[in-house]
N, C-alpha and C positions, 0 to 999 in steps of 0.2 A: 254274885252274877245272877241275873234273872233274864226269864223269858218269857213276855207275853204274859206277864200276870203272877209269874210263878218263879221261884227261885229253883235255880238247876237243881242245888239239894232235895228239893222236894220232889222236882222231875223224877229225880236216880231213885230216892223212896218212894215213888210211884212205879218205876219199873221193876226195881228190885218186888215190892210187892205182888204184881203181875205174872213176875216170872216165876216164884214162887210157888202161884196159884196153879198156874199153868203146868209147871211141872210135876206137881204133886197128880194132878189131872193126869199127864200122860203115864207117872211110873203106875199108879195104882191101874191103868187100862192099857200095860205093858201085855198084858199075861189076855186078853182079848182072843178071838180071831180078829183078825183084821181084811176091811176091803183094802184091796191092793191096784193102784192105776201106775201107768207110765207117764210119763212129760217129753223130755229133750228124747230117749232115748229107751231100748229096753232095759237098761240098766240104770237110771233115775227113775228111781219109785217114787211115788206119797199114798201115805195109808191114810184113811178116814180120819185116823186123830191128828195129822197134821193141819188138816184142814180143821177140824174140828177145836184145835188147841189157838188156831190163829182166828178164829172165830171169838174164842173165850178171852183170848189177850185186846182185842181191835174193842170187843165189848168193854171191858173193863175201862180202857183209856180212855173211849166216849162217853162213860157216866161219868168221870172226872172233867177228863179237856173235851168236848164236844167238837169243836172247833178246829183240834189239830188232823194235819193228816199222818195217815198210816201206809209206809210202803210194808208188804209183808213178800216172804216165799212163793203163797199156796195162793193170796187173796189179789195180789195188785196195789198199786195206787197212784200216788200224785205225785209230780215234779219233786225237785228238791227246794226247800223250805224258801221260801221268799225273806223279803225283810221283815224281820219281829217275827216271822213265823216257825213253827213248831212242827217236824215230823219224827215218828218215832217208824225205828226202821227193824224187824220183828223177822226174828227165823224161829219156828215154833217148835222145831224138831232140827236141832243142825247133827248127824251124825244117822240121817233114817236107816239106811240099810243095817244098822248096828243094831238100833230100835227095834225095827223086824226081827232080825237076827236073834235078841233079845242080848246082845251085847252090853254090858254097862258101860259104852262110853258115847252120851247121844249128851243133846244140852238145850236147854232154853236160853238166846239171844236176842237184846233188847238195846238199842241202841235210841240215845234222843238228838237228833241234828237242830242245830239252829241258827239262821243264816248262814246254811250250808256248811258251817262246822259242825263237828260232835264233840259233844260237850260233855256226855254220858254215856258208861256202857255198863252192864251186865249179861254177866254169863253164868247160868245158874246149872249145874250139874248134879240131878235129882238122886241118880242112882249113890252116888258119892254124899250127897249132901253138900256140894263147897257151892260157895258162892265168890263169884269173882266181879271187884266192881272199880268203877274208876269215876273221878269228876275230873275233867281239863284243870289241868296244873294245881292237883291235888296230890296227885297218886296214884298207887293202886293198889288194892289190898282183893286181900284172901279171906272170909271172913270177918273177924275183925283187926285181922293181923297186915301190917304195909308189906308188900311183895318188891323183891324186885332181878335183876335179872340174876344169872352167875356170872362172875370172872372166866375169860374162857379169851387167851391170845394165839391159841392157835387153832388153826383149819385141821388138822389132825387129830386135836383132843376134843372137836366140837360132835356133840350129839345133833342132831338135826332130824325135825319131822318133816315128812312130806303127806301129797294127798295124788291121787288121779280123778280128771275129770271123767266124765260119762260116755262122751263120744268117742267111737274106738279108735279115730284117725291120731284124736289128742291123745289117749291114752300110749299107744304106740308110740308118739312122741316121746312123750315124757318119761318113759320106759329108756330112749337112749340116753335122752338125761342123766336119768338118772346112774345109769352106767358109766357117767365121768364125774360124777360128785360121790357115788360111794368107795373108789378107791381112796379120796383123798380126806376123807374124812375118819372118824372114830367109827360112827356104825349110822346107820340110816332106822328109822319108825315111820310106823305109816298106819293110826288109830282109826282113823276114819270119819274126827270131826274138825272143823277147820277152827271152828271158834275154841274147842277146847284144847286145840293143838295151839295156838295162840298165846292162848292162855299156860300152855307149858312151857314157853320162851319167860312168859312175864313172871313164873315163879321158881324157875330156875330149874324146870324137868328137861326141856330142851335147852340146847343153847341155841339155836336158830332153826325156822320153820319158813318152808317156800313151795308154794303152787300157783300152777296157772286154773286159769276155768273159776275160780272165783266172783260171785255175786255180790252184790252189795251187804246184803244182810248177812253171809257167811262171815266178813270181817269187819264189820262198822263198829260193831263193841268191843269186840275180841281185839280188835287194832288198834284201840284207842289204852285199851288196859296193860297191850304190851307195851305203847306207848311211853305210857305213864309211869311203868315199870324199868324205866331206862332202855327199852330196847330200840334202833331204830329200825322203822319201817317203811321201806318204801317199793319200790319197780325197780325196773332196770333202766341202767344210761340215762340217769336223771328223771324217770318217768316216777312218777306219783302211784302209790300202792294200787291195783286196775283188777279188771278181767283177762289182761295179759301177763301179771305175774303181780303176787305177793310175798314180798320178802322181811322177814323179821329175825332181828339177829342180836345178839348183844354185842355192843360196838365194836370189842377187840377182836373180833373175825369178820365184820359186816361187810367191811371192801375188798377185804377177800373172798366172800363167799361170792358179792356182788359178783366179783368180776370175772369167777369162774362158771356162774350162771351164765353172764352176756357170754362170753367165748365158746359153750355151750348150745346155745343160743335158745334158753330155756323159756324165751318170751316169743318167741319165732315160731307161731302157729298162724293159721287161718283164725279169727277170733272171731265170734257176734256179740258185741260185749254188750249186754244189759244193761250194766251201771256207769254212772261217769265216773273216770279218775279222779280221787281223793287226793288231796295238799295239807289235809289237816292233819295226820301225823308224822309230817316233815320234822 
């Protein structure tokens, strides 16, 4: 498969390399003081190195692709990828308040879209050392090792991560939510990063992972790896994985977890959704 010059393999070892860089940047300037700002809310923070990591990643892909665009977190950017065209879509820090916190569960994601598919994801997890990657209809691996999800046919014995978003209206949402999936389930987590929560569906730590408030870059990699992982991922009542809900599950409990979300009605906020709804990991 190639894009614009370059073979997707090359692409994934060009973000795999990036993110590497990147991360290695943020753990060794974990231990910092850090400037601390707000965004959506008082409780979404970004500290200087978020900004500063999405700086060193945007750098790095333009001394390679010049040409391509970069949607990031902290920086902004361009539509989604035209035809032949190349955007890499970059969370520099997905898990910050853990970052701050000085939590080791934070991660560098790296996804590459190409006519609006994603074709590539990495998820690179500095404090752990793992790296997690995917090419479309390759796989996905841990490592150097092929990942994929657990066996898991019932909604009782299924482990399941969750996340809350930042605004307190959603969060008190999601709070009642959550009070009718944790009876019926094995036990609920809730880490604090989406991309690495993700990424615990595709290696079989989770069996299923679902929030709303989600951005493009929090699961463009991450969704792709679980993807690839045999998991499926999608929204609710036919809706494509969004900013109204992300749901990934290993198949044997996927419709039902689905359908206890919709009844629920875990996608039934007020939304300002930033990203468009995704069809690539149908």
């Amino acid at each position: 498969m190639t894009a614009m010059g370059a073979d997707v393999a090359e692409l994934a070892a060009l973000a795999v390399a990036v993110a590497r860089e990147a991360g290695e940047f943020l753990r060794t300037g974990s231990d910092h003081a850090l400037e601390i700002a707000t965004k959506s809310s008082p409780t979404d923070v970004v500290t200087e190195m978020d900004t500063a990591a999405e700086q060193l990643i945007r750098r790095r892909i333009h001394e390679r692709r010049p040409a391509d665009d970069i949607l990031g977190e902290e920086g902004g950017g361009g539509a989604a990828s035209g035809a032949g065209g190349v955007r890499w879509i970059v969370d520099p820090i997905d898990g910050t308040v853990n970052y701050l916190y000085g939590i080791p569960q934070w991660a560098v994601s790296i996804a590459v879209e190409v006519d609006g598919v994603i074709v590539a994801g990495v998820v690179f997890d500095p404090c752990k050392d793992e790296l997690f990657t995917a090419i479309r209809g390759e796989g996905a691996r841990l490592g150097d090792r092929p990942v994929q999800v657990r066996e898991c046919h019932e909604l009782g014995q299924a482990l399941v991560g969750t996340g809350f978003g930042y605004a307190a209206s959603r969060r008190a949402r999601q709070a009642e939510v959550l009070t009718g999936v944790l009876p019926v389930v094995r036990d609920i987590r809730r880490l604090g990063s989406a991309a690495l929560d993700l990424c615990a569906v595709a290696c079989g730590r989770f069996d299923a992972y679902f929030e709303q408030g989600l951005n493009l870059w929090d699961f463009a990699a991450a969704g792709l790896i679980a993807a690839e992982a045999g998991a499926r991922v999608a929204g609710l009542r036919g809706a494509p994985p969004s900013n109204r809900l992300v749901l990934a599950a290993t198949p044997g409990i996927f419709d039902a977890l689905q359908e206890l979300l919709a009844a629920l009605g875990a996608d039934e906020v007020e939304t300002h959704d930033s990203a468009s709804p995704l069809s690539y990991f149908a």
